[in-house]
MDAnalysis code that builds the backbone (N, CA, C; Angstrom):
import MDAnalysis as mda
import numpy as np

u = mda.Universe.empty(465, n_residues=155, atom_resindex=np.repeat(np.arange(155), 3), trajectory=True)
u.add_TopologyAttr("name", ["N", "CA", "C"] * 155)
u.add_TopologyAttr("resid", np.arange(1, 156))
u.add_TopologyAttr("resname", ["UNK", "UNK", "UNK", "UNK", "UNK", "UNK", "UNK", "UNK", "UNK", "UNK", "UNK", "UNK", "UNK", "UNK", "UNK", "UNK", "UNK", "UNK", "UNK", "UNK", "UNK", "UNK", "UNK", "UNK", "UNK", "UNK", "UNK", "UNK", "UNK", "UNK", "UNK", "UNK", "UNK", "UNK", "UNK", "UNK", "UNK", "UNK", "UNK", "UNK", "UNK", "UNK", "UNK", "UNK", "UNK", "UNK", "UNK", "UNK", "UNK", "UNK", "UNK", "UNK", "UNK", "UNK", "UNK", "UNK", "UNK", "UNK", "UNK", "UNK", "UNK", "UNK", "UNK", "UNK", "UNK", "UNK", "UNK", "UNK", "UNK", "UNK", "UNK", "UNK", "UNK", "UNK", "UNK", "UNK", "UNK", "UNK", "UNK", "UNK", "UNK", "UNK", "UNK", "UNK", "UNK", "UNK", "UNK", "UNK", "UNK", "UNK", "UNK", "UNK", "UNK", "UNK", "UNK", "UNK", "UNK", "UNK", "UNK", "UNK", "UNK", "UNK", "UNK", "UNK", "UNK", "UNK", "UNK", "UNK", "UNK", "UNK", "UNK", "UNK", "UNK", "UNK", "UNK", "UNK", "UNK", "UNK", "UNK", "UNK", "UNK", "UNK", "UNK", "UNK", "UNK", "UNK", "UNK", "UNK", "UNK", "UNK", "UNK", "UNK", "UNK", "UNK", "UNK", "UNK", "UNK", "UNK", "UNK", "UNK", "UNK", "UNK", "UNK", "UNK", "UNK", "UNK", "UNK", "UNK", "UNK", "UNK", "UNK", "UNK", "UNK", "UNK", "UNK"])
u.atoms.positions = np.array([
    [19.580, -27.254, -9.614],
    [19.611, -26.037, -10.408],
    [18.221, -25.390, -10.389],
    [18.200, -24.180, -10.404],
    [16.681, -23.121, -10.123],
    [16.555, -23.310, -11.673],
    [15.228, -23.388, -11.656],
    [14.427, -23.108, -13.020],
    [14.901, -21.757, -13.431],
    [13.906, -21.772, -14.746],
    [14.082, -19.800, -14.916],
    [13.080, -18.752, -14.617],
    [12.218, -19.393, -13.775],
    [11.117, -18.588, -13.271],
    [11.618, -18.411, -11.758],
    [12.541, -19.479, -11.256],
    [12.648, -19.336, -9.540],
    [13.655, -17.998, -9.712],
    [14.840, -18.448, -10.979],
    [16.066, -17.343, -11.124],
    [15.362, -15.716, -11.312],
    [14.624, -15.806, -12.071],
    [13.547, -14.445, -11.946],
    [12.887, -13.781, -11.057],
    [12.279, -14.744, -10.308],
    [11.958, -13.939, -9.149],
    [12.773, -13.575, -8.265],
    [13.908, -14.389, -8.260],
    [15.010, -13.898, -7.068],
    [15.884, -12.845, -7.632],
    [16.011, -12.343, -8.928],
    [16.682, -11.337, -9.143],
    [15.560, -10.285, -9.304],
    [14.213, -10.304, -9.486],
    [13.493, -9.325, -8.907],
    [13.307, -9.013, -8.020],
    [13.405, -10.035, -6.891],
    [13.331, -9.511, -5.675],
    [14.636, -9.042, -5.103],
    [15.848, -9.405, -5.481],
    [16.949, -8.837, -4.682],
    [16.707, -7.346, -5.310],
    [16.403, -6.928, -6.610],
    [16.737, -5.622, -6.904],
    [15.704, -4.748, -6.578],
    [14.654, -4.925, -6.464],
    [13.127, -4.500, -5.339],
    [13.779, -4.163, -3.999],
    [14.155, -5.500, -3.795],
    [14.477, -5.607, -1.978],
    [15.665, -4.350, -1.400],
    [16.500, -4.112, -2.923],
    [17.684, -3.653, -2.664],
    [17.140, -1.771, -2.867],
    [16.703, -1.729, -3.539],
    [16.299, 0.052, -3.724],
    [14.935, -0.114, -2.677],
    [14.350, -0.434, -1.962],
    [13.548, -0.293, -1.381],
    [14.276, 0.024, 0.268],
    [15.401, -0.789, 0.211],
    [16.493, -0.631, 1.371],
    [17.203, 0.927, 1.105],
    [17.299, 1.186, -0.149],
    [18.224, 2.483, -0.005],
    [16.767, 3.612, -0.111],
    [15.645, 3.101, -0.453],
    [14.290, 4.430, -0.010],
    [14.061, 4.595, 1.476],
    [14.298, 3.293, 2.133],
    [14.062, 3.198, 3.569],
    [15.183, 3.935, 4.151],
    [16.679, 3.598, 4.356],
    [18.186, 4.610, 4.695],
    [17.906, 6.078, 3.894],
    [17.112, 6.778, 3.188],
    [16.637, 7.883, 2.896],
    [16.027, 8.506, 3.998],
    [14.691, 7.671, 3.991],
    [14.357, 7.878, 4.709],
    [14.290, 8.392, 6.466],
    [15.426, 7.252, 6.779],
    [15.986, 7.278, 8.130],
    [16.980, 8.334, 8.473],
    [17.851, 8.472, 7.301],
    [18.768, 9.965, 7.385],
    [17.955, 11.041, 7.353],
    [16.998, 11.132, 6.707],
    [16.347, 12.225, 6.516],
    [15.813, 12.846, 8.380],
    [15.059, 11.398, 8.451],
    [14.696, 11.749, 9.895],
    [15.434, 12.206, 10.864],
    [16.837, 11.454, 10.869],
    [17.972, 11.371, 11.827],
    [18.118, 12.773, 11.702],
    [18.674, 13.490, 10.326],
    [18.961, 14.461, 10.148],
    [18.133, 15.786, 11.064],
    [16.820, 15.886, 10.914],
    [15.567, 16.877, 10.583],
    [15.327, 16.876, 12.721],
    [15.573, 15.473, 13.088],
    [15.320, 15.283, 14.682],
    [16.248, 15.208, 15.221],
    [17.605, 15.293, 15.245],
    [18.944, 14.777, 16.077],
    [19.742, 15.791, 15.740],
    [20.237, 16.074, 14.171],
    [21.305, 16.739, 14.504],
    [21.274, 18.162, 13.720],
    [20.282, 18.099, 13.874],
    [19.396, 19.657, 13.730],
    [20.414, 20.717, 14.072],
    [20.823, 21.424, 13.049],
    [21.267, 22.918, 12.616],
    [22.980, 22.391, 13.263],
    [23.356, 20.910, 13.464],
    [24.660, 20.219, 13.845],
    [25.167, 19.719, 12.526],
    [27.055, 19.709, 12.491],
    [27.926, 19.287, 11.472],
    [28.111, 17.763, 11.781],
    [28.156, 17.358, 11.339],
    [29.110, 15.851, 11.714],
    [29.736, 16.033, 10.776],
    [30.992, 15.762, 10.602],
    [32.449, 15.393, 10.231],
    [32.525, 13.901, 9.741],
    [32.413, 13.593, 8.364],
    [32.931, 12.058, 8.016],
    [34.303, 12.131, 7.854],
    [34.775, 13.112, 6.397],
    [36.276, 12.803, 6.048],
    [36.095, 14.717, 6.650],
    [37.119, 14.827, 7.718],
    [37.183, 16.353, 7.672],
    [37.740, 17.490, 6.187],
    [36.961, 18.622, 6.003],
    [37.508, 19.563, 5.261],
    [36.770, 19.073, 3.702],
    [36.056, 17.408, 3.762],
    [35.373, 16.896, 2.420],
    [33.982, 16.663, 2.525],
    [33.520, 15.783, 3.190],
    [32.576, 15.184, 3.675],
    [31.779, 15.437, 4.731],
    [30.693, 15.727, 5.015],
    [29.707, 16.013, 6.251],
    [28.187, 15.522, 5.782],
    [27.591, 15.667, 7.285],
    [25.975, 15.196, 6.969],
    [26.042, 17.180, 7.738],
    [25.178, 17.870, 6.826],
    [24.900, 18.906, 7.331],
    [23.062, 19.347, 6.997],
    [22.514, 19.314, 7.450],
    [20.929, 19.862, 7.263],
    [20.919, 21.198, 6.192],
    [20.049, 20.464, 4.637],
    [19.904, 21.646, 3.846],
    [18.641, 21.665, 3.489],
    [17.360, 22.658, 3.887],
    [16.393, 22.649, 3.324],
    [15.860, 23.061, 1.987],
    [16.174, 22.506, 1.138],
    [15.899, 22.695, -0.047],
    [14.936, 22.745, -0.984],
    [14.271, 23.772, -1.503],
    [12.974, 24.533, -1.594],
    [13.037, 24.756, -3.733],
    [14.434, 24.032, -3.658],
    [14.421, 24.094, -5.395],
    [14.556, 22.730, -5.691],
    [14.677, 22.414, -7.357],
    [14.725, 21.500, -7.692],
    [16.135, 21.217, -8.056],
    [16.523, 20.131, -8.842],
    [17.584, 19.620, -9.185],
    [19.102, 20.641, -9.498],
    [20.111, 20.504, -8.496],
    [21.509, 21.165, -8.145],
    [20.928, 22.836, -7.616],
    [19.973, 22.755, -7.240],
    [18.752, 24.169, -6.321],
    [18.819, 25.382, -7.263],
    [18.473, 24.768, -8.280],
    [17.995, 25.228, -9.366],
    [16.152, 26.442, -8.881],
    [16.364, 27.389, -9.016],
    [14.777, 27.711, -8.317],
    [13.410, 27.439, -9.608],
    [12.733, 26.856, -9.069],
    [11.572, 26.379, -9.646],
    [10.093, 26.423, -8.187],
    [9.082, 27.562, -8.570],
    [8.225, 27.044, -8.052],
    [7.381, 26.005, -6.808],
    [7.208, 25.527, -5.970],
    [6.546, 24.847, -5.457],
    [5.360, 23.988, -6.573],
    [4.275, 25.013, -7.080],
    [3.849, 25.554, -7.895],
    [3.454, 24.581, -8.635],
    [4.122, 24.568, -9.732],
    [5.316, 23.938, -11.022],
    [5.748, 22.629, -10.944],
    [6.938, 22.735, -9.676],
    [7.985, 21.604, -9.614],
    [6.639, 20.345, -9.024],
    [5.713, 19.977, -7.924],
    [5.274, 19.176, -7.526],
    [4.510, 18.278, -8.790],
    [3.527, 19.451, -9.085],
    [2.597, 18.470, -10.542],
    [3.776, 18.346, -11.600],
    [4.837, 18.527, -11.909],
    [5.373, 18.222, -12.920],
    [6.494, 17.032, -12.329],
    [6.826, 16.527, -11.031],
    [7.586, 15.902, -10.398],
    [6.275, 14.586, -10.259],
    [5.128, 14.676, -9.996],
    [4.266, 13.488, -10.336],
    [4.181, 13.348, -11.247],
    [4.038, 13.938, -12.152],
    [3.649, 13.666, -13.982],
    [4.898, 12.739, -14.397],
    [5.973, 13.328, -13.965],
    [7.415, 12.127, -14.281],
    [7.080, 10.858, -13.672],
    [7.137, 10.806, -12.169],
    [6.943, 10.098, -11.557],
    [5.794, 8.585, -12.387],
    [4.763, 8.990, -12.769],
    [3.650, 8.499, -13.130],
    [3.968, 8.266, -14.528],
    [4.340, 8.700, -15.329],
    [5.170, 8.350, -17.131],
    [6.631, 7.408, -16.525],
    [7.461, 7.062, -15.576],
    [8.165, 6.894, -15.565],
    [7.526, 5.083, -14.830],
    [6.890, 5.116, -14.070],
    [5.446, 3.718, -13.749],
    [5.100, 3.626, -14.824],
    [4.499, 4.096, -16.115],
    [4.128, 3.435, -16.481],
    [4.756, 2.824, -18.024],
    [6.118, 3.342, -18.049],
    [7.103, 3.055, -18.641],
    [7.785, 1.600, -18.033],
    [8.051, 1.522, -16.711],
    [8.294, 0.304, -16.202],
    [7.350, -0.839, -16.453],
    [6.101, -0.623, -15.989],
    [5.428, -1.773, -16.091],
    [5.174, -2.120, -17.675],
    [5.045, -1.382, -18.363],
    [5.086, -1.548, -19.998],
    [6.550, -2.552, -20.032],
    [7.938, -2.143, -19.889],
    [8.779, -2.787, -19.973],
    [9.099, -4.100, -19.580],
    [8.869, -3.822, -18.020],
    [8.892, -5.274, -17.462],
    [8.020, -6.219, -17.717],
    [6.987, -6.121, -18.637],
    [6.420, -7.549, -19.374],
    [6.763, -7.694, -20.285],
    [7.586, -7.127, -20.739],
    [8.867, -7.645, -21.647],
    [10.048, -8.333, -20.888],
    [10.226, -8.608, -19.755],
    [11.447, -9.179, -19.261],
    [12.078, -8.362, -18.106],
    [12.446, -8.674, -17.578],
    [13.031, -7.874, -16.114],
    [14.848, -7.576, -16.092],
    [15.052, -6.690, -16.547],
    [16.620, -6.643, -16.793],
    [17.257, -5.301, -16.269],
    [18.325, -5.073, -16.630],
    [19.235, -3.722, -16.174],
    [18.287, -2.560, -16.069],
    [17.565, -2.337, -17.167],
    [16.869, -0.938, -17.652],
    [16.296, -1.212, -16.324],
    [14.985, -2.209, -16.429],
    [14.025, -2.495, -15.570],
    [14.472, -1.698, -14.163],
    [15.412, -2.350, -13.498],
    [16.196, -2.115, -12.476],
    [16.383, -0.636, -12.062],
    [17.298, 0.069, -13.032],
    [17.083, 1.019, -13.395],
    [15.828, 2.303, -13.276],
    [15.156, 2.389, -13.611],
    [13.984, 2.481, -13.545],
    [13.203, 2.595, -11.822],
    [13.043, 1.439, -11.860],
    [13.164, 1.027, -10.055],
    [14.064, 2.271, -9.225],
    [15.505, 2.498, -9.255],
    [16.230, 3.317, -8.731],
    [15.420, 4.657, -8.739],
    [15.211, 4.980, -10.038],
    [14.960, 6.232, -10.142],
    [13.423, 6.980, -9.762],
    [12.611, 5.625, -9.522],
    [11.238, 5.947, -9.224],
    [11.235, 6.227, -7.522],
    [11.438, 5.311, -6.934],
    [11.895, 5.335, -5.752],
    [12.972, 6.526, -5.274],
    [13.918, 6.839, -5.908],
    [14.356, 8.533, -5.615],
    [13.580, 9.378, -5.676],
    [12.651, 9.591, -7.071],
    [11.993, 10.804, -6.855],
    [10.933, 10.764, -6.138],
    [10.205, 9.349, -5.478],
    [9.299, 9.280, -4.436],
    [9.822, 9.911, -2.853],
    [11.126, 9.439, -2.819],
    [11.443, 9.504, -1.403],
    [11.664, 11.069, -1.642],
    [11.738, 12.349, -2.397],
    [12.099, 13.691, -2.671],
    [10.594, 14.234, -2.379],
    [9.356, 13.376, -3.654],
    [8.315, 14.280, -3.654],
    [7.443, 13.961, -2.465],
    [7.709, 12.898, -1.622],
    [7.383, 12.674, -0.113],
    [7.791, 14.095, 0.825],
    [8.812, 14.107, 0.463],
    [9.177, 15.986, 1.509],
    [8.844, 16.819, 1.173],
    [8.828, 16.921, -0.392],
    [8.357, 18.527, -0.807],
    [6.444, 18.378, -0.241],
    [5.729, 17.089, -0.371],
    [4.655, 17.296, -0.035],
    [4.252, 17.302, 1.602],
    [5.031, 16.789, 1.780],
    [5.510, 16.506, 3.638],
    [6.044, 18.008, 4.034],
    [6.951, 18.474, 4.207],
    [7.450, 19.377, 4.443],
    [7.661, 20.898, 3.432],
    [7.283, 20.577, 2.519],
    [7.509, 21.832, 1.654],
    [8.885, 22.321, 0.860],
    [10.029, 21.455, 1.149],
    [11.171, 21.441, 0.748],
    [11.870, 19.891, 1.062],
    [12.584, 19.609, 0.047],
    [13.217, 18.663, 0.120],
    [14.564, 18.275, 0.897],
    [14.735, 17.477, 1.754],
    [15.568, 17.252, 2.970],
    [17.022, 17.035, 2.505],
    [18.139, 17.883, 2.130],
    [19.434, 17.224, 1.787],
    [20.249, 17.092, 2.851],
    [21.313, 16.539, 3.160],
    [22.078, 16.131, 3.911],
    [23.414, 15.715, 3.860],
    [24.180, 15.741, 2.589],
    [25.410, 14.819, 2.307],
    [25.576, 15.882, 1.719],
    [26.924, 16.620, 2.193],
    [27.768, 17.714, 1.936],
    [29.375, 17.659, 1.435],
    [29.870, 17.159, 0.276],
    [30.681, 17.402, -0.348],
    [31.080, 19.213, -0.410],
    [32.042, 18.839, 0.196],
    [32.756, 20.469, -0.047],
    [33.264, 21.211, -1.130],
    [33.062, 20.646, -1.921],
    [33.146, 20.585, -3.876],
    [31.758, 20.419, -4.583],
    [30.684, 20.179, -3.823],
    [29.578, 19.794, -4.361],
    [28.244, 20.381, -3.810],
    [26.961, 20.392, -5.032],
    [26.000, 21.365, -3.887],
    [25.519, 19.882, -3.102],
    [24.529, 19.999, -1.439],
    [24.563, 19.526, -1.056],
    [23.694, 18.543, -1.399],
    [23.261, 17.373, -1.178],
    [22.205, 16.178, -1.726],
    [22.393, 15.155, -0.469],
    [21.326, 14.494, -1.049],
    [20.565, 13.404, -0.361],
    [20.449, 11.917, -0.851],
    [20.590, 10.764, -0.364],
    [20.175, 9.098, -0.618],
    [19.655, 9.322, -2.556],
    [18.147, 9.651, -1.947],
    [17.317, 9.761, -2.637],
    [18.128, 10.638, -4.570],
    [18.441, 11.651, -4.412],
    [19.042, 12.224, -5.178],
    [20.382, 11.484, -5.838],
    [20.902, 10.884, -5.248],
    [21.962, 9.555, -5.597],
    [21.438, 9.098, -6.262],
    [20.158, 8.547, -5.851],
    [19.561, 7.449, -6.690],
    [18.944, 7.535, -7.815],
    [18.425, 9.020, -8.115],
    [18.106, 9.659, -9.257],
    [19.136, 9.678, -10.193],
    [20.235, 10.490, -9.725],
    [21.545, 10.600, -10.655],
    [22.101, 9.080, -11.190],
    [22.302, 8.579, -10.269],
    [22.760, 7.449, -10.582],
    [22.216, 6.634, -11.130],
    [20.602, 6.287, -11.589],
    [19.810, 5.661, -12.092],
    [20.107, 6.287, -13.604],
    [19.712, 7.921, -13.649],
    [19.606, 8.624, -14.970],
    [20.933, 8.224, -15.788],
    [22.072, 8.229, -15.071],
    [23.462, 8.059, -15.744],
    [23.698, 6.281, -16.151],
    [23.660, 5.144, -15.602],
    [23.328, 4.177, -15.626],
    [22.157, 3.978, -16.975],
    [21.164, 4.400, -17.058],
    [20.401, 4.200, -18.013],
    [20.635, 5.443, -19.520],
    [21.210, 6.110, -19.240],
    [22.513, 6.798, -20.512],
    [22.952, 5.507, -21.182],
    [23.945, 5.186, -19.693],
    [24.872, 4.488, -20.412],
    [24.078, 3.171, -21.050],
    [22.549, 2.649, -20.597],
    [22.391, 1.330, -21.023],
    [21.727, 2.035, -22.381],
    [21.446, 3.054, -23.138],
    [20.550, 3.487, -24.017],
    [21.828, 3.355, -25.302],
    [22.960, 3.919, -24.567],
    [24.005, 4.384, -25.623],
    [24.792, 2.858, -25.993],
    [24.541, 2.226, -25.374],
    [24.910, 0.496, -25.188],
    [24.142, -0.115, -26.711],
    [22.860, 0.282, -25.920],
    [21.984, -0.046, -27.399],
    [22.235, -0.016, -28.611],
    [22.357, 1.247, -28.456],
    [22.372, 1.840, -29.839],
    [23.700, 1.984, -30.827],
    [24.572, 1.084, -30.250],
    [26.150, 0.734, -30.909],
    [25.733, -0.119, -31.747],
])
């Protein structure tokens, strides 16, 4: 049987190991996208689904905000949101923690393009939906996830 320090590190590291894997597949679509199939559709589910190239120059659902604005206020999160984690996680390494992790790592792999390229790289085209990216998943899905662990709490 693992102690509770071996069980700790291995569930820190799978959940490290695991959003660091979906910053890296960000990454790689992004590229794939921007070098290969440049101003091209691909077809996943026809008439629903596509990887289509969107350069996106706003912030969250392309909302218009600045260059300006959106970068220093997209580090300022970024940097309150570090140092919210590490405050936490010496309290214990759990869901939130995790959490957290997701969402730092999204808005890194976003404010990497807007400072890289000047607009942020989307790619995953729901035909019902505006278009988004890995990275943006991981935001949403972190923010909603940690809703739900706040509202958990507080029952």
């Amino acid at each position: 049987m693992l102690d509770f320090n071996k069980r700790r590190y291995i569930k820190v590291g799978a959940v490290l190991g695991s959003t660091i894997f979906l910053f890296i597949a960000d990454r790689i679509l992004k590229y794939w996208e921007l070098n290969f199939l440049y101003n091209q559709r691909v077809e996943i589910i026809k008439g629903w689904v596509s990887l289509d190239l969107f350069k996106n120059k706003d912030i969250a659902f392309s909302l218009p905000v600045s260059q300006f604005i959106a970068v220093p206020a997209i580090v300022l999160i970024i940097c309150l949101l570090i140092y919210y984690f590490i405050k936490s996680a010496q309290q214990g390494f759990g869901p939130r923690e995790a959490v957290l992790l997701l969402i730092i790592f999204g808005a890194a792999g976003n404010l990497f393009d807007r400072l890289r390229y000047g607009y942020v790289i989307d790619y995953i085209n729901f035909s019902f939906w505006p278009v988004f990216n890995l990275a943006d998943a991981m935001i949403g899905g972190g923010t909603a996830a940690m809703i739900v662990l706040l509202l958990k709490k507080n029952k």
